[in-house]
C-alpha positions in Angstrom: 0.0 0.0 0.0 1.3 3.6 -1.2 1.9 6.6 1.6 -1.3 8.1 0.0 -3.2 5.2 0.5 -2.0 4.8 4.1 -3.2 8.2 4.3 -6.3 8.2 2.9 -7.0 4.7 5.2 -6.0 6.8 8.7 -8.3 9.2 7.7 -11.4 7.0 7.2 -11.0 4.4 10.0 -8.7 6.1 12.7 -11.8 6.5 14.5 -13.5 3.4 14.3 -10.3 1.8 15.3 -10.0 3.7 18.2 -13.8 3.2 19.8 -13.2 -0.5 19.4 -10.0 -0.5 20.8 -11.3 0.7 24.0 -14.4 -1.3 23.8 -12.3 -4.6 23.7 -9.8 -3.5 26.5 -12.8 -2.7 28.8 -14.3 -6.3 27.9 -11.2 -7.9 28.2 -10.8 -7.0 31.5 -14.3 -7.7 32.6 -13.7 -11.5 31.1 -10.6 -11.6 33.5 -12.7 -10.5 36.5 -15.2 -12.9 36.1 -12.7 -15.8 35.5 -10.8 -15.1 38.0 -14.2 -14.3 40.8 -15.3 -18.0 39.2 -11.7 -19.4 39.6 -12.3 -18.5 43.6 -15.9 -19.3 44.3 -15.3 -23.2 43.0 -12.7 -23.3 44.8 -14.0 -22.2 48.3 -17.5 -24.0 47.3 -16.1 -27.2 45.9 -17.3 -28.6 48.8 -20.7 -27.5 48.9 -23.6 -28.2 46.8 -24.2 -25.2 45.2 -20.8 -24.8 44.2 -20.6 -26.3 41.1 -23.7 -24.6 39.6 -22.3 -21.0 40.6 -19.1 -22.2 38.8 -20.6 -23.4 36.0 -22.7 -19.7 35.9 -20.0 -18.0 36.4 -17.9 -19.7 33.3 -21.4 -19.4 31.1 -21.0 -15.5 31.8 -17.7 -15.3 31.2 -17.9 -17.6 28.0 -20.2 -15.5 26.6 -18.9 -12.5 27.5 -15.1 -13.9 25.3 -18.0 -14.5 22.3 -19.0 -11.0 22.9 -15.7 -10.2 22.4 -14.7 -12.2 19.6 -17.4 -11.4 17.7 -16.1 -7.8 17.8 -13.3 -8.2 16.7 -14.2 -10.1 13.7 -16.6 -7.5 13.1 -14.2 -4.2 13.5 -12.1 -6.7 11.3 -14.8 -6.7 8.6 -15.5 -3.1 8.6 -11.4 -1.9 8.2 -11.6 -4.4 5.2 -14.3 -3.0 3.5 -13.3 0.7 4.3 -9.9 -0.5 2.5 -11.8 -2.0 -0.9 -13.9 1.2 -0.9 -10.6 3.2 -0.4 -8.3 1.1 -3.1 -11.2 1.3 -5.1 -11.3 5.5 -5.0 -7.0 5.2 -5.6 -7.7 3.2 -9.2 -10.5 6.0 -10.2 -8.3 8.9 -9.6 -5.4 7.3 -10.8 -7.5 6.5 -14.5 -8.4 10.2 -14.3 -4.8 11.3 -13.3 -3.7 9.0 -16.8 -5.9 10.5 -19.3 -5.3 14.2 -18.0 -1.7 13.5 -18.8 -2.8 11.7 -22.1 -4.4 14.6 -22.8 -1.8 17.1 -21.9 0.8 14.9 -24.4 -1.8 15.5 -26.9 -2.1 19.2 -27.1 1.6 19.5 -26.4 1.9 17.7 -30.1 -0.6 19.6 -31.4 1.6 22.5 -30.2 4.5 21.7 -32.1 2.7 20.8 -35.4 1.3 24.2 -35.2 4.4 26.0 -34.7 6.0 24.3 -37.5 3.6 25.2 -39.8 3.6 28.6 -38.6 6.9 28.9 -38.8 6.8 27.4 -42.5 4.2 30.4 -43.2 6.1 33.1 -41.8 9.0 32.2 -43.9 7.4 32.0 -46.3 5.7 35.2 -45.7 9.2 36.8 -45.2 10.3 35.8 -48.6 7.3 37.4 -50.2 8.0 40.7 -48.3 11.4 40.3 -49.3 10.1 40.0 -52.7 7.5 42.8 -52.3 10.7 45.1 -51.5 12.5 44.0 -54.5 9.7 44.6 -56.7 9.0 48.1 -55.4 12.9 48.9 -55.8 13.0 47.7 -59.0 9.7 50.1 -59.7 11.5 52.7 -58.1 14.9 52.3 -60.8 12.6 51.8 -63.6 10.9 55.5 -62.8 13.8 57.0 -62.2 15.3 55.4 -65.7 12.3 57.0 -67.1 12.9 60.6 -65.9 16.5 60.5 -67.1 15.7 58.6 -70.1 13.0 62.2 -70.5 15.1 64.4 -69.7 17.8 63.1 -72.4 15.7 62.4 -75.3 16.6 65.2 -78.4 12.5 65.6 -78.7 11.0 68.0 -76.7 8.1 67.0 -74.3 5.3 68.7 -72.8 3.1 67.8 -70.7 -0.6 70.3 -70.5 -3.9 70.6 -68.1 -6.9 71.5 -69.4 -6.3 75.1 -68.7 -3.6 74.8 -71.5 -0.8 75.4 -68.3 2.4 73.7 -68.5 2.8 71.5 -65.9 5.9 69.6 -67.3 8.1 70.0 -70.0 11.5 68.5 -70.5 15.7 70.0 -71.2 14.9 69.6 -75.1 11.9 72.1 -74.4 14.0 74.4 -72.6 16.4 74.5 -74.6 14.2 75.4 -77.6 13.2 77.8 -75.8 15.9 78.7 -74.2 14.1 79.6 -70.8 14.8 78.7 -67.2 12.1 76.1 -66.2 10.1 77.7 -63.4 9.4 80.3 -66.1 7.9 78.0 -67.9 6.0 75.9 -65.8 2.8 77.2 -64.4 2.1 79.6 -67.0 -0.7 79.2 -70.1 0.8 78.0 -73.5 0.0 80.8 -75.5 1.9 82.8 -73.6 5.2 80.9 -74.7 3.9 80.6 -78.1 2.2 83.9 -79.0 -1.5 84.0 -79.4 -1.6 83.4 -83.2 -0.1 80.2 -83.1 -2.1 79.3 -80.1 -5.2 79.3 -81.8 -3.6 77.1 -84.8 -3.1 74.4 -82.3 -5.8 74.8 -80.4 -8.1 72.8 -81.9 -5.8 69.9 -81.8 -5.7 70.1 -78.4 -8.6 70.1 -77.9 -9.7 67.1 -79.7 -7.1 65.0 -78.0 -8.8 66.2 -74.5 -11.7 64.8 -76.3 -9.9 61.2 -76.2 -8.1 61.3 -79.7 -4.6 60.8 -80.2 -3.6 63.7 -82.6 -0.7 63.8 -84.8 0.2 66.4 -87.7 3.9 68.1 -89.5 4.2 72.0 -89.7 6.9 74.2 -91.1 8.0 76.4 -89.0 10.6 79.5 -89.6 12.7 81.9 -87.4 15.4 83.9 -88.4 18.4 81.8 -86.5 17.7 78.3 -87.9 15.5 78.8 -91.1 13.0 76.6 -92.4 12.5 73.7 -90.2 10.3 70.8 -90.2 8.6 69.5 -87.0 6.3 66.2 -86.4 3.8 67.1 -83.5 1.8 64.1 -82.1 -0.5 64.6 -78.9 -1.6 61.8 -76.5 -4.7 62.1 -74.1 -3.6 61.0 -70.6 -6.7 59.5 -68.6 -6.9 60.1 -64.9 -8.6 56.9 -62.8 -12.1 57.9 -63.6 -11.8 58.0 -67.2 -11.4 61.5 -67.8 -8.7 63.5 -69.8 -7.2 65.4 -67.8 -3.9 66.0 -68.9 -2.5 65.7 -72.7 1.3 64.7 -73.5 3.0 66.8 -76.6 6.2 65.0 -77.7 7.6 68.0 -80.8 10.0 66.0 -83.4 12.6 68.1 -85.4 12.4 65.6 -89.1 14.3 68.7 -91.2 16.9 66.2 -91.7 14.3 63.3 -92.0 13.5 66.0 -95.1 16.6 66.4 -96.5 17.5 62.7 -96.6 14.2 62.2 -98.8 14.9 64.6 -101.2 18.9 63.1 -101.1 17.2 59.5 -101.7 15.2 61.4 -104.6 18.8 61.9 -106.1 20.1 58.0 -104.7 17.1 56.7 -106.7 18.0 58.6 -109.9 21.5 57.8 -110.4 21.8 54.1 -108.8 22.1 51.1 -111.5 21.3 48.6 -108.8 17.7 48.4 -108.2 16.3 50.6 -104.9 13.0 50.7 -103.6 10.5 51.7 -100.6 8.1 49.2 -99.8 5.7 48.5 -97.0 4.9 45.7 -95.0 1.7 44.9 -96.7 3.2 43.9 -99.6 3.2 47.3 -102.3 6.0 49.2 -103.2 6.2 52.9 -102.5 8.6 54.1 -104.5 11.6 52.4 -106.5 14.2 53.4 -109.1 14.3 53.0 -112.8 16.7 49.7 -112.6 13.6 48.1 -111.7 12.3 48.9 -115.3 15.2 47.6 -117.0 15.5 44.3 -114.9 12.3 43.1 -114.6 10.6 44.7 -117.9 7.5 45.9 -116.1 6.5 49.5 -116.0 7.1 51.5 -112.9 3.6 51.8 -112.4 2.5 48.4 -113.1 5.2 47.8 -110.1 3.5 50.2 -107.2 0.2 48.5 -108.6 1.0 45.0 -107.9 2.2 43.4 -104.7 5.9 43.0 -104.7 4.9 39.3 -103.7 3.5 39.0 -106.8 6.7 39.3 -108.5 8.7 36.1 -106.0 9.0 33.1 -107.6 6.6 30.3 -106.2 9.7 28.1 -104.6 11.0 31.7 -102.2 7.7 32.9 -101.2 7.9 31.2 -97.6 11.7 32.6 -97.3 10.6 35.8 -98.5 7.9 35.8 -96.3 9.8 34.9 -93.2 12.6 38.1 -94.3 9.8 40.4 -94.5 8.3 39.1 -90.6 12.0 39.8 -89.6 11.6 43.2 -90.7 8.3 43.7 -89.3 10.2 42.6 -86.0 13.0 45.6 -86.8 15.3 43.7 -87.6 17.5 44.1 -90.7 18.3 41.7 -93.3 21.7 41.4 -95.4 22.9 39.3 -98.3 19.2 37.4 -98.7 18.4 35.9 -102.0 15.7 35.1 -103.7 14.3 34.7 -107.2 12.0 37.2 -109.1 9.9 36.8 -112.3 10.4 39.2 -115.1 8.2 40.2 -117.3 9.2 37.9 -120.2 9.5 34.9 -118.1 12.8 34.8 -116.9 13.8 34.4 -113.9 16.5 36.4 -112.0 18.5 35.9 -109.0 18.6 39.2 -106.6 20.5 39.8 -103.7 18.9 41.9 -101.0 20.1 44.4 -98.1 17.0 45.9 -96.3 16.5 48.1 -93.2 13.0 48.7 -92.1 11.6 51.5 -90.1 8.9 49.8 -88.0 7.6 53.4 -86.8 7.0 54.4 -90.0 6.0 51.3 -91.4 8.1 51.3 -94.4 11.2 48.6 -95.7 14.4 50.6 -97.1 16.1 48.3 -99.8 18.7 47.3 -102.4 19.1 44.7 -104.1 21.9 43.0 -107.0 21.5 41.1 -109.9 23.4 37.6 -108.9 22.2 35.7 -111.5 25.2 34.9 -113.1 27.1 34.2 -109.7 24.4 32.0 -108.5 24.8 30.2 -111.5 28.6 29.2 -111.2 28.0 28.7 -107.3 25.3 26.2 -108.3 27.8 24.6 -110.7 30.7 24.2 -108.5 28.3 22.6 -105.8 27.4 20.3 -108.1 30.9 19.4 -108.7 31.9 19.2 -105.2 29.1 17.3 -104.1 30.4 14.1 -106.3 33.3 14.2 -103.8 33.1 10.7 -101.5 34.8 12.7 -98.6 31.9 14.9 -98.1 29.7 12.2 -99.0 31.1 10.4 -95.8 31.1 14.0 -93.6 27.2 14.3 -94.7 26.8 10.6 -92.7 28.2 11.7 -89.7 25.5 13.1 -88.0 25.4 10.0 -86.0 29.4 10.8 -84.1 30.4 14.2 -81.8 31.2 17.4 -82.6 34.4 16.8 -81.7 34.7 13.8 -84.2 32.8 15.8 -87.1 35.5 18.6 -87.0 38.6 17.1 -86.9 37.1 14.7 -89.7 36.3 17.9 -91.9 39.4 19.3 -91.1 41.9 16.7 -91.9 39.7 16.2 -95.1 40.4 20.0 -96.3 43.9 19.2 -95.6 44.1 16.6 -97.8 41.9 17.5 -100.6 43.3 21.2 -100.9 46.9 19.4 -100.8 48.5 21.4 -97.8 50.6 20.6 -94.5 49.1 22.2 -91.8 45.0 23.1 -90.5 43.1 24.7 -88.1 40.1 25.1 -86.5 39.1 28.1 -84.8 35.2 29.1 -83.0 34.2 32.4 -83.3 32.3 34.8 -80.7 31.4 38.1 -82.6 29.4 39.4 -79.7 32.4 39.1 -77.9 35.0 39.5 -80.5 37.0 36.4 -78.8 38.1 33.1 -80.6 38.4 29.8 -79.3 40.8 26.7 -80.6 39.1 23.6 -80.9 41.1 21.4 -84.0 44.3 21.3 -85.2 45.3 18.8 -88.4 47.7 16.1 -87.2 51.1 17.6 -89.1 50.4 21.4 -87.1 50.6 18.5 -83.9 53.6 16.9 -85.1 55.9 20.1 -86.7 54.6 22.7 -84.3 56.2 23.5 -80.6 54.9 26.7 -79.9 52.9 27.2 -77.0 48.8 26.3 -77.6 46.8 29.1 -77.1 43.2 27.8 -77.0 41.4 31.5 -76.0 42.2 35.1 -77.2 40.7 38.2 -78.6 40.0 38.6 -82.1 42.1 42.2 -82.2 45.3 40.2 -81.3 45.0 37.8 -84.3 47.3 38.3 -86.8 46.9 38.3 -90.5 45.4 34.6 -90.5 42.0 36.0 -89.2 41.6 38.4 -91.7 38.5 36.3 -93.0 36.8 37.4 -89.9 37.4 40.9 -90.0 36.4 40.7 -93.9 33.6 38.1 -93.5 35.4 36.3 -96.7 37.5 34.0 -97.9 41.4 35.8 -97.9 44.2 34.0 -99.9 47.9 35.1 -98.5 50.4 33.0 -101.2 53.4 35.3 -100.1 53.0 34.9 -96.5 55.9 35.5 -95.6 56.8 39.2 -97.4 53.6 40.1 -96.1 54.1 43.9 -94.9 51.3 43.6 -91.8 51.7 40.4 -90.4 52.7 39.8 -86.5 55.1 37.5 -86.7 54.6 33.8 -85.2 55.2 32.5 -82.0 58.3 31.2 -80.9 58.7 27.3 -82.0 55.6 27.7 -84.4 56.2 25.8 -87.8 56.8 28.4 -90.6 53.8 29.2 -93.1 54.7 30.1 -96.7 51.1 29.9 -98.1 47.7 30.3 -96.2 44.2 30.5 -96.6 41.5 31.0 -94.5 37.2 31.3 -95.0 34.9 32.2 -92.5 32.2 29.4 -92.0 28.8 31.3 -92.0 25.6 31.0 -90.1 23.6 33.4 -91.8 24.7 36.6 -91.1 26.7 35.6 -88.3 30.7 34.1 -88.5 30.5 31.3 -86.2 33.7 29.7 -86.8 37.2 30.1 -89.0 39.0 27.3 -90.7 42.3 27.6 -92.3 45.2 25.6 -94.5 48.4 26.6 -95.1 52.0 25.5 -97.0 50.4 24.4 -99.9 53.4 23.5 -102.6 51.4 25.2 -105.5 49.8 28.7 -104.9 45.7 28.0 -103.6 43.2 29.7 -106.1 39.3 29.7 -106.0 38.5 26.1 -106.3 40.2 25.6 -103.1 38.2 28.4 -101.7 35.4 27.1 -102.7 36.6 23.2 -101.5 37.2 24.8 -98.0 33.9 27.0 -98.1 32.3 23.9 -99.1 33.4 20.9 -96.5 33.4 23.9 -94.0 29.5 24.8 -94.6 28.2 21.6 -94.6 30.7 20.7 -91.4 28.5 23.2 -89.2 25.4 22.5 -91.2 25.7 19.0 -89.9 26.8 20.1 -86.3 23.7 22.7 -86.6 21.4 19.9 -87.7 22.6 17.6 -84.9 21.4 20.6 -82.1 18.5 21.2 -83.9 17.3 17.4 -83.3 18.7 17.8 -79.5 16.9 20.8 -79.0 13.5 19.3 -81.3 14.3 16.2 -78.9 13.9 19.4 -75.8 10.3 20.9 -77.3 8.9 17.8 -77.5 8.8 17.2 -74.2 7.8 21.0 -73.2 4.7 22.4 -73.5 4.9 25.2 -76.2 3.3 28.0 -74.2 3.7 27.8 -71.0 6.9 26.3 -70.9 6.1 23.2 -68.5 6.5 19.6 -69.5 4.3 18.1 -71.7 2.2 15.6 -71.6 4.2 12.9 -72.7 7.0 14.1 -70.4 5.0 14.0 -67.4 3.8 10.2 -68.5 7.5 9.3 -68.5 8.7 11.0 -65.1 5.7 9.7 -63.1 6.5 6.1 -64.4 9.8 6.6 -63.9 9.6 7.9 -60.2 6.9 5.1 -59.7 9.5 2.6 -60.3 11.8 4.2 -57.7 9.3 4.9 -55.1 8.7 1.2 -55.5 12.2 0.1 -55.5 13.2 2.1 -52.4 9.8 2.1 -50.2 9.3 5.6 -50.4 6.0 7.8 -50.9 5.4 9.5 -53.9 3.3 12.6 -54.4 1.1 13.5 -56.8 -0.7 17.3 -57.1 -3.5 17.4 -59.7 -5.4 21.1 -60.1 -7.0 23.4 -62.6 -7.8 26.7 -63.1 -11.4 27.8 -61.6 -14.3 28.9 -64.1 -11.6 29.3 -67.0 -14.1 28.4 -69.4 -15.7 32.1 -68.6 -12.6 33.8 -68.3 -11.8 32.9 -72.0 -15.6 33.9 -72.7 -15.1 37.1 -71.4 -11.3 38.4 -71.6 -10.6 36.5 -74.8 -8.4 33.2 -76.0 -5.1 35.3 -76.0 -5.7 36.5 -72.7 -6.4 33.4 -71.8 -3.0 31.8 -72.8 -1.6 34.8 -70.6 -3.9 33.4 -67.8 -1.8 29.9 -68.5 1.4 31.4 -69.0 1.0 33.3 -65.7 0.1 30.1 -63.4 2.6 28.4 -64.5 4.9 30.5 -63.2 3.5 30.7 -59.9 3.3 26.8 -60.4 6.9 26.4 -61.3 8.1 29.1 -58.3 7.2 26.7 -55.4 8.8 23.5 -56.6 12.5 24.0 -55.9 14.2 20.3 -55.7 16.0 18.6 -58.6 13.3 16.0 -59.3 10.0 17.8 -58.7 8.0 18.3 -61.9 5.6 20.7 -63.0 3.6 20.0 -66.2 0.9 20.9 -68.1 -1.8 18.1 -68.2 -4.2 19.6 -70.8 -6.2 22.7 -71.1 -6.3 24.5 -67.7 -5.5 21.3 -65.6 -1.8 20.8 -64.0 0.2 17.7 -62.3 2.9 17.7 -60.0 5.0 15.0 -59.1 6.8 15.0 -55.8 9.0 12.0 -54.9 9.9 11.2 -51.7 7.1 13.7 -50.5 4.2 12.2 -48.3 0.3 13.1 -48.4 1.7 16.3 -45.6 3.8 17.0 -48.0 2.5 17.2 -50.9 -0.8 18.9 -49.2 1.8 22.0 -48.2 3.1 22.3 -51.3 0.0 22.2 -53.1 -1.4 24.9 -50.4 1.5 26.8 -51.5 0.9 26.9 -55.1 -3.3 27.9 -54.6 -1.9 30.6 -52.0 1.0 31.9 -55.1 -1.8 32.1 -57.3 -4.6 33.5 -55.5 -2.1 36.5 -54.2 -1.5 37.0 -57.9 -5.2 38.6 -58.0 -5.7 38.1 -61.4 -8.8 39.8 -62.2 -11.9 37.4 -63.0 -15.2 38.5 -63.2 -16.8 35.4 -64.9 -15.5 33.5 -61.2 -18.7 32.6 -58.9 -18.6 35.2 -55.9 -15.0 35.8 -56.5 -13.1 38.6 -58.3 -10.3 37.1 -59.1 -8.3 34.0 -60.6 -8.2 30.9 -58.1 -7.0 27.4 -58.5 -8.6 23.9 -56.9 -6.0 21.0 -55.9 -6.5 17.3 -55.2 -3.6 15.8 -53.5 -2.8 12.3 -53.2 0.1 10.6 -52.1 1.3 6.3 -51.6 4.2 4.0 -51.4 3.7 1.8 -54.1 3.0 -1.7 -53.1 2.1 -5.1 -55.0 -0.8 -4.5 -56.4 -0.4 -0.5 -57.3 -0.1 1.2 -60.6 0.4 5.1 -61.6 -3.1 5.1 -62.5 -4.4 4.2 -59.3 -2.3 7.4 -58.2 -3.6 9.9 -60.8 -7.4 8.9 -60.3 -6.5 9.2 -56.8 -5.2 12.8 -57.0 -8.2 13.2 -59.7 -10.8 12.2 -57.2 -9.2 15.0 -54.3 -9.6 17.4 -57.3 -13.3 16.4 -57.8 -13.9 16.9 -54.1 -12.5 20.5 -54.1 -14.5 21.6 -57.0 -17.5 20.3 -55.4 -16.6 21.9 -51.9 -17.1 25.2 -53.5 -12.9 25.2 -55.6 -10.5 27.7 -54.4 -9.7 25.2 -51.9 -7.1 22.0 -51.7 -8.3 18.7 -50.8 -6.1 15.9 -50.2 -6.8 11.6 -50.5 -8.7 10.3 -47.8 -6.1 7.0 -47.9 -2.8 8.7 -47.6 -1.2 4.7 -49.0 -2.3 1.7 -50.7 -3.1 -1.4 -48.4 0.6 -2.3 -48.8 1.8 0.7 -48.5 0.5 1.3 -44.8 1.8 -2.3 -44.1 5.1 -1.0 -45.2 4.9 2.5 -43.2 4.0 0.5 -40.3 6.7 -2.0 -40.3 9.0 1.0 -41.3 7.8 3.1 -38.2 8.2 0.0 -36.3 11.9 -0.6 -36.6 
């Protein structure tokens, strides 16, 4: 028995105890009396005839007086017993109660600690987004400030007017047209920097762009320091929140010289035999020269008449078309041919140089009569083609780079009969070259130091073809007046040539041969130019099917995987997860109401829509193996191996939270304003039994429940693992 049971026993029969203590004690003693009075009265009447009977009395009393006794005892005996059972039953109550309190306690206490780790997982993750929020707002900051200076620099001048015709901004270009301090200038009404006459000439301009319109218009205007001057004024209605124009935006363009150039182009046009025209993206010449007449046989007006495409022979239409979107795009285009159709019939080879002005919507061009050239190029293709040795390079696409160049390169070697070749990559935007091949005989004859990186201004002669973006013979090399000299222990070169290797308009790469016995001419120009192009064409066709190989397993607008990638990883990671006994995540979702957001906003705002959850998608899976992709329409998958239902449930919370704080407007979205997501989340360790499909229908089913819970909302699998899978977790847990 415990001290608190002795206790608790004291307390309830101390005082029983004692009353029949004293009871016993009292009777005890009266029992000895009586014996011992009974003891003497048989003896002093064991003569007499009475004496017996008074004995026998006497030991009757006392006999019944030891019953009376013994009977309580047994029955004090009886009663501390039961006050114990009663007691020791009380102790195993309170004991129970004292047990589940502390169960309890234990409980909450893990409840505890599960809450502060998630909180603490939200307020880092709320401290990253503040972080974030910081950056963004400094980077708004720079971007404003970028814009002021950018302002304040531009050569046209800026105004910027109320509808009080005040100045209220106006840029350095403004001032110094005006040559006036700027709080002169701000403040004060328009026509009183301008004089009243030409106030009124404007006026109605501005005022129609307060009326919303965007105005734009070319004056002449003359003063007695700069003379006859041309300016292009445009003005822009700026919009306050509610709508209205308050404000209007006058940007003044000095085009004299714009002007001047035309009428100079006038004179260009006149006395140029190659053929020059103006064109416009839609096709129609503007304005060309007379060449055009003489080369083509059609009139000049039957020419600004007819779409230019018109004139392309069927075969370069596509190419032709894909030039002109490069110069919708700004950018210019040099050394393109194609073939036109003349008047007669006959076709001619041209060779175009264009620069397009996008602002003005207009294509600036040349163009040369290669016919002839194309011609011989054609025949000396055909020639070269017959070759085995570039029959053999054009069935190496299968080998490396590495293989494919020195191949080509000891091949030029040999075929152009010299000693010695190189190899050289070439970085324009960096104006750097890099050594990747030398033949075999420049390894065996030369001991100079290799050099395998240095800057294109510290080449000598050699890279000549570079600087001239052509093919450069040197069959004197050595009374060559600007040469640098060779390295120490380099072989000595008595002959060299050299082509650039040409990717479009860019010179990717330089190959060279040198110490010919006979002095090199064209054809080995062209045999070089030749093994050379179709080198790099082959390399270029190998990356091309690597990178093909990329896109087909990447979703071409938003960037995820595919569908067909996503198949792979999941089966892939299945495999694994089954192999090692580890869980394996799966995240299905889609975009809510999208259907009505495409209905309403458009389909190209829609892909924007995509483009844009994706890349809060993408933002909250940071591990090597996760995988984002695109499922189909507005749905997404993730897979996360080694990631339990917990897991994968916080993840997934992560991505609905990205792109609900993204507040993407919605207004087709059931009592919502914005763009939200629904997640199902399931998670298992694949067992015997198990398949990915199981998985996906699983995650599928969550995503079900979520939509019909209201969306906006991740739900996860009810069974977190397959039937062997919680086997496995428990035996796992176990050891």
């Amino acid at each position: 028995m415990t001290r608190l049971t002795r206790q608790v026993v004291h307390q309830h029969t101390g005082k029983s105890l004692s009353v029949g203590s004293r009871a016993n004690i009292v009777l005890a003693a009266l029992l000895t009396l009586i014996l011992w009075l009974a003891y003497h009265q048989v003896r002093e009447t064991s003569g007499g005839p009475v004496g017996p009977a008074i004995a026998l009395g006497t030991l009757s009393a006392a006999l019944a007086i030891a019953a009376t006794v013994i009977f309580r005892l047994w029955s004090s005996r009886r009663t501390l017993g039961q006050a114990l059972d009663l007691q020791t039953s009380d102790l195993k109550r309170a004991n129970q109660a004292l047990r589940e309190e502390i169960e309890e306690r234990r409980q909450a206490e893990l409840a505890l600690m599960r809450y502060k780790s998630q909180l603490e997982i939200q307020v880092k993750a709320g401290s990253c987004e503040l972080k974030k929020a910081v950056a963004d707002q400094r980077e708004a900051k720079d971007t404003l400030s970028e814009y002021h200076l950018a302002l304040e620099a531009s050569d046209e001048m800026v105004t910027v007017l109320d509808r009080n015709y005040v100045f209220r901004m106006v840029n350095e270009a403004y001032l110094r047209r005006r040559n006036s301090p700027r709080e002169k200038i701000i403040g004060t009404p328009i026509v009183n920097a301008i004089g009243p006459e030409a106030f009124h000439a404007i006026k109605p301009h501005l005022d129609a762009c307060f009326q919303g319109e965007s105005v734009e218009y070319e004056m002449v205007q003359e003063n007695d320091t700069d003379g006859k001057r041309h300016l292009l004024i445009r003005y822009y209605p700026v919009r306050s929140s509610s709508g209205k124009v308050n404000r209007v935006v006058s940007v003044i363009k000095d085009i004299t010289a714009v002007k001047r150039a035309e009428k100079d182009r006038e004179r260009v046009f006149s006395l140029s035999i190659d053929p020059i025209c103006v064109a416009d993206f839609n096709g129609y010449f503007k304005d060309l020269n007379s060449a055009w007449t003489r080369l083509l046989g059609w009139s000049k007006e039957e020419l600004l008449s007819i779409p230019w495409f018109s004139f392309v022979h069927p075969e370069d239409t596509a190419a032709t078309e894909a030039i002109n979107q490069d110069l919708r795009q700004g950018r210019s285009v040099k050394d393109f041919r194609n073939r036109y159709v003349g008047k007669d019939g006959r076709t001619r080879w041209l060779e175009w140089n264009a620069i397009p002005d996008v602002e003005e919507g207009l294509i600036y061009a040349v163009a040369r009569d290669v016919t002839d050239q194309i011609k011989s190029q054609e025949t000396i293709k055909l020639n070269e083609e017959r070759l085995q040795s570039l029959l053999k390079l054009s069935q190496m696409s299968h080998v490396s780079d590495e293989k494919i160049r020195d191949y080509a390169l000891e091949e030029i070697v040999r075929l152009t009969r010299s000693k010695a070749g190189y190899l050289h990559l070439v970085k324009e935007e960096t104006g750097s070259l890099e050594l990747v091949a030398w033949s075999r005989g420049v390894q065996e004859a030369c001991r100079a130091q290799e050099t395998r990186h240095y800057p294109l201004e510290n080449a000598g002669v050699w890279a000549d073809s570079i600087r001239l973006r052509r093919p450069i013979i040197h069959n004197d090399f050595e009374n060559m007046p600007n040469k640098k000299g060779l390295p120490e222990g380099h072989f000595p070169i008595r002959r060299h040539m050299s082509v650039p290797v040409m990717d479009g308009e860019r010179v990717v790469a330089v190959a060279g041969v040198g110490n010919k016995e006979r002095p090199y001419d064209e054809a080995d120009v062209n045999q070089l130019t030749l093994f050379m192009t179709s080198m790099w064409s082959i390399i270029k066709q190998k990356r091309a099917q690597q990178i093909l190989k990329k896109f087909s397993m990447e979703d071409g607008l938003t960037g995820l995987a595919n569908r067909r990638r996503f198949d792979e990883v999941l089966e892939n990671e299945w495999q694994r997860a089954a192999r090692e006994q580890q869980p394996l995540a799966l995240i299905m979702m889609d975009i809510d109401y999208f259907k009505n957001f495409n209905d309403l906003y458009g389909h190209q705002a829609g892909d924007d829509c995509l483009k844009k959850v994706a890349a809060c998608l993408r933002k909250n899976v940071r591990r090597a193996g996760d995988l984002v992709a695109r499922y189909g329409g507005e749905e997404f998958v993730v897979v996360l191996p080694n990631t339990d239902l917990e897991g994968g449930r916080d993840v997934a919370e992560a991505m609905h939270r990205t792109v609900k704080d993204m507040q993407l407007r919605h207004k087709g979205a059931y009592r919502r304003d914005h763009l939200t997501i629904s997640a199902g989340v399931a998670a298992i360790i694949p067992g015997q039994g198990d398949d990915p499909a199981g998985l996906l229908e699983k995650a599928d089913k969550a995503l079900y429940r979520a939509k019909r819970a209201g969306r906006d909302c991740v739900k996860q699998d009810s069974e977190a693992y397959g039937t062997t899978g919680v086997l496995q977790a428990l035996k796992s847990a176990l050891h």
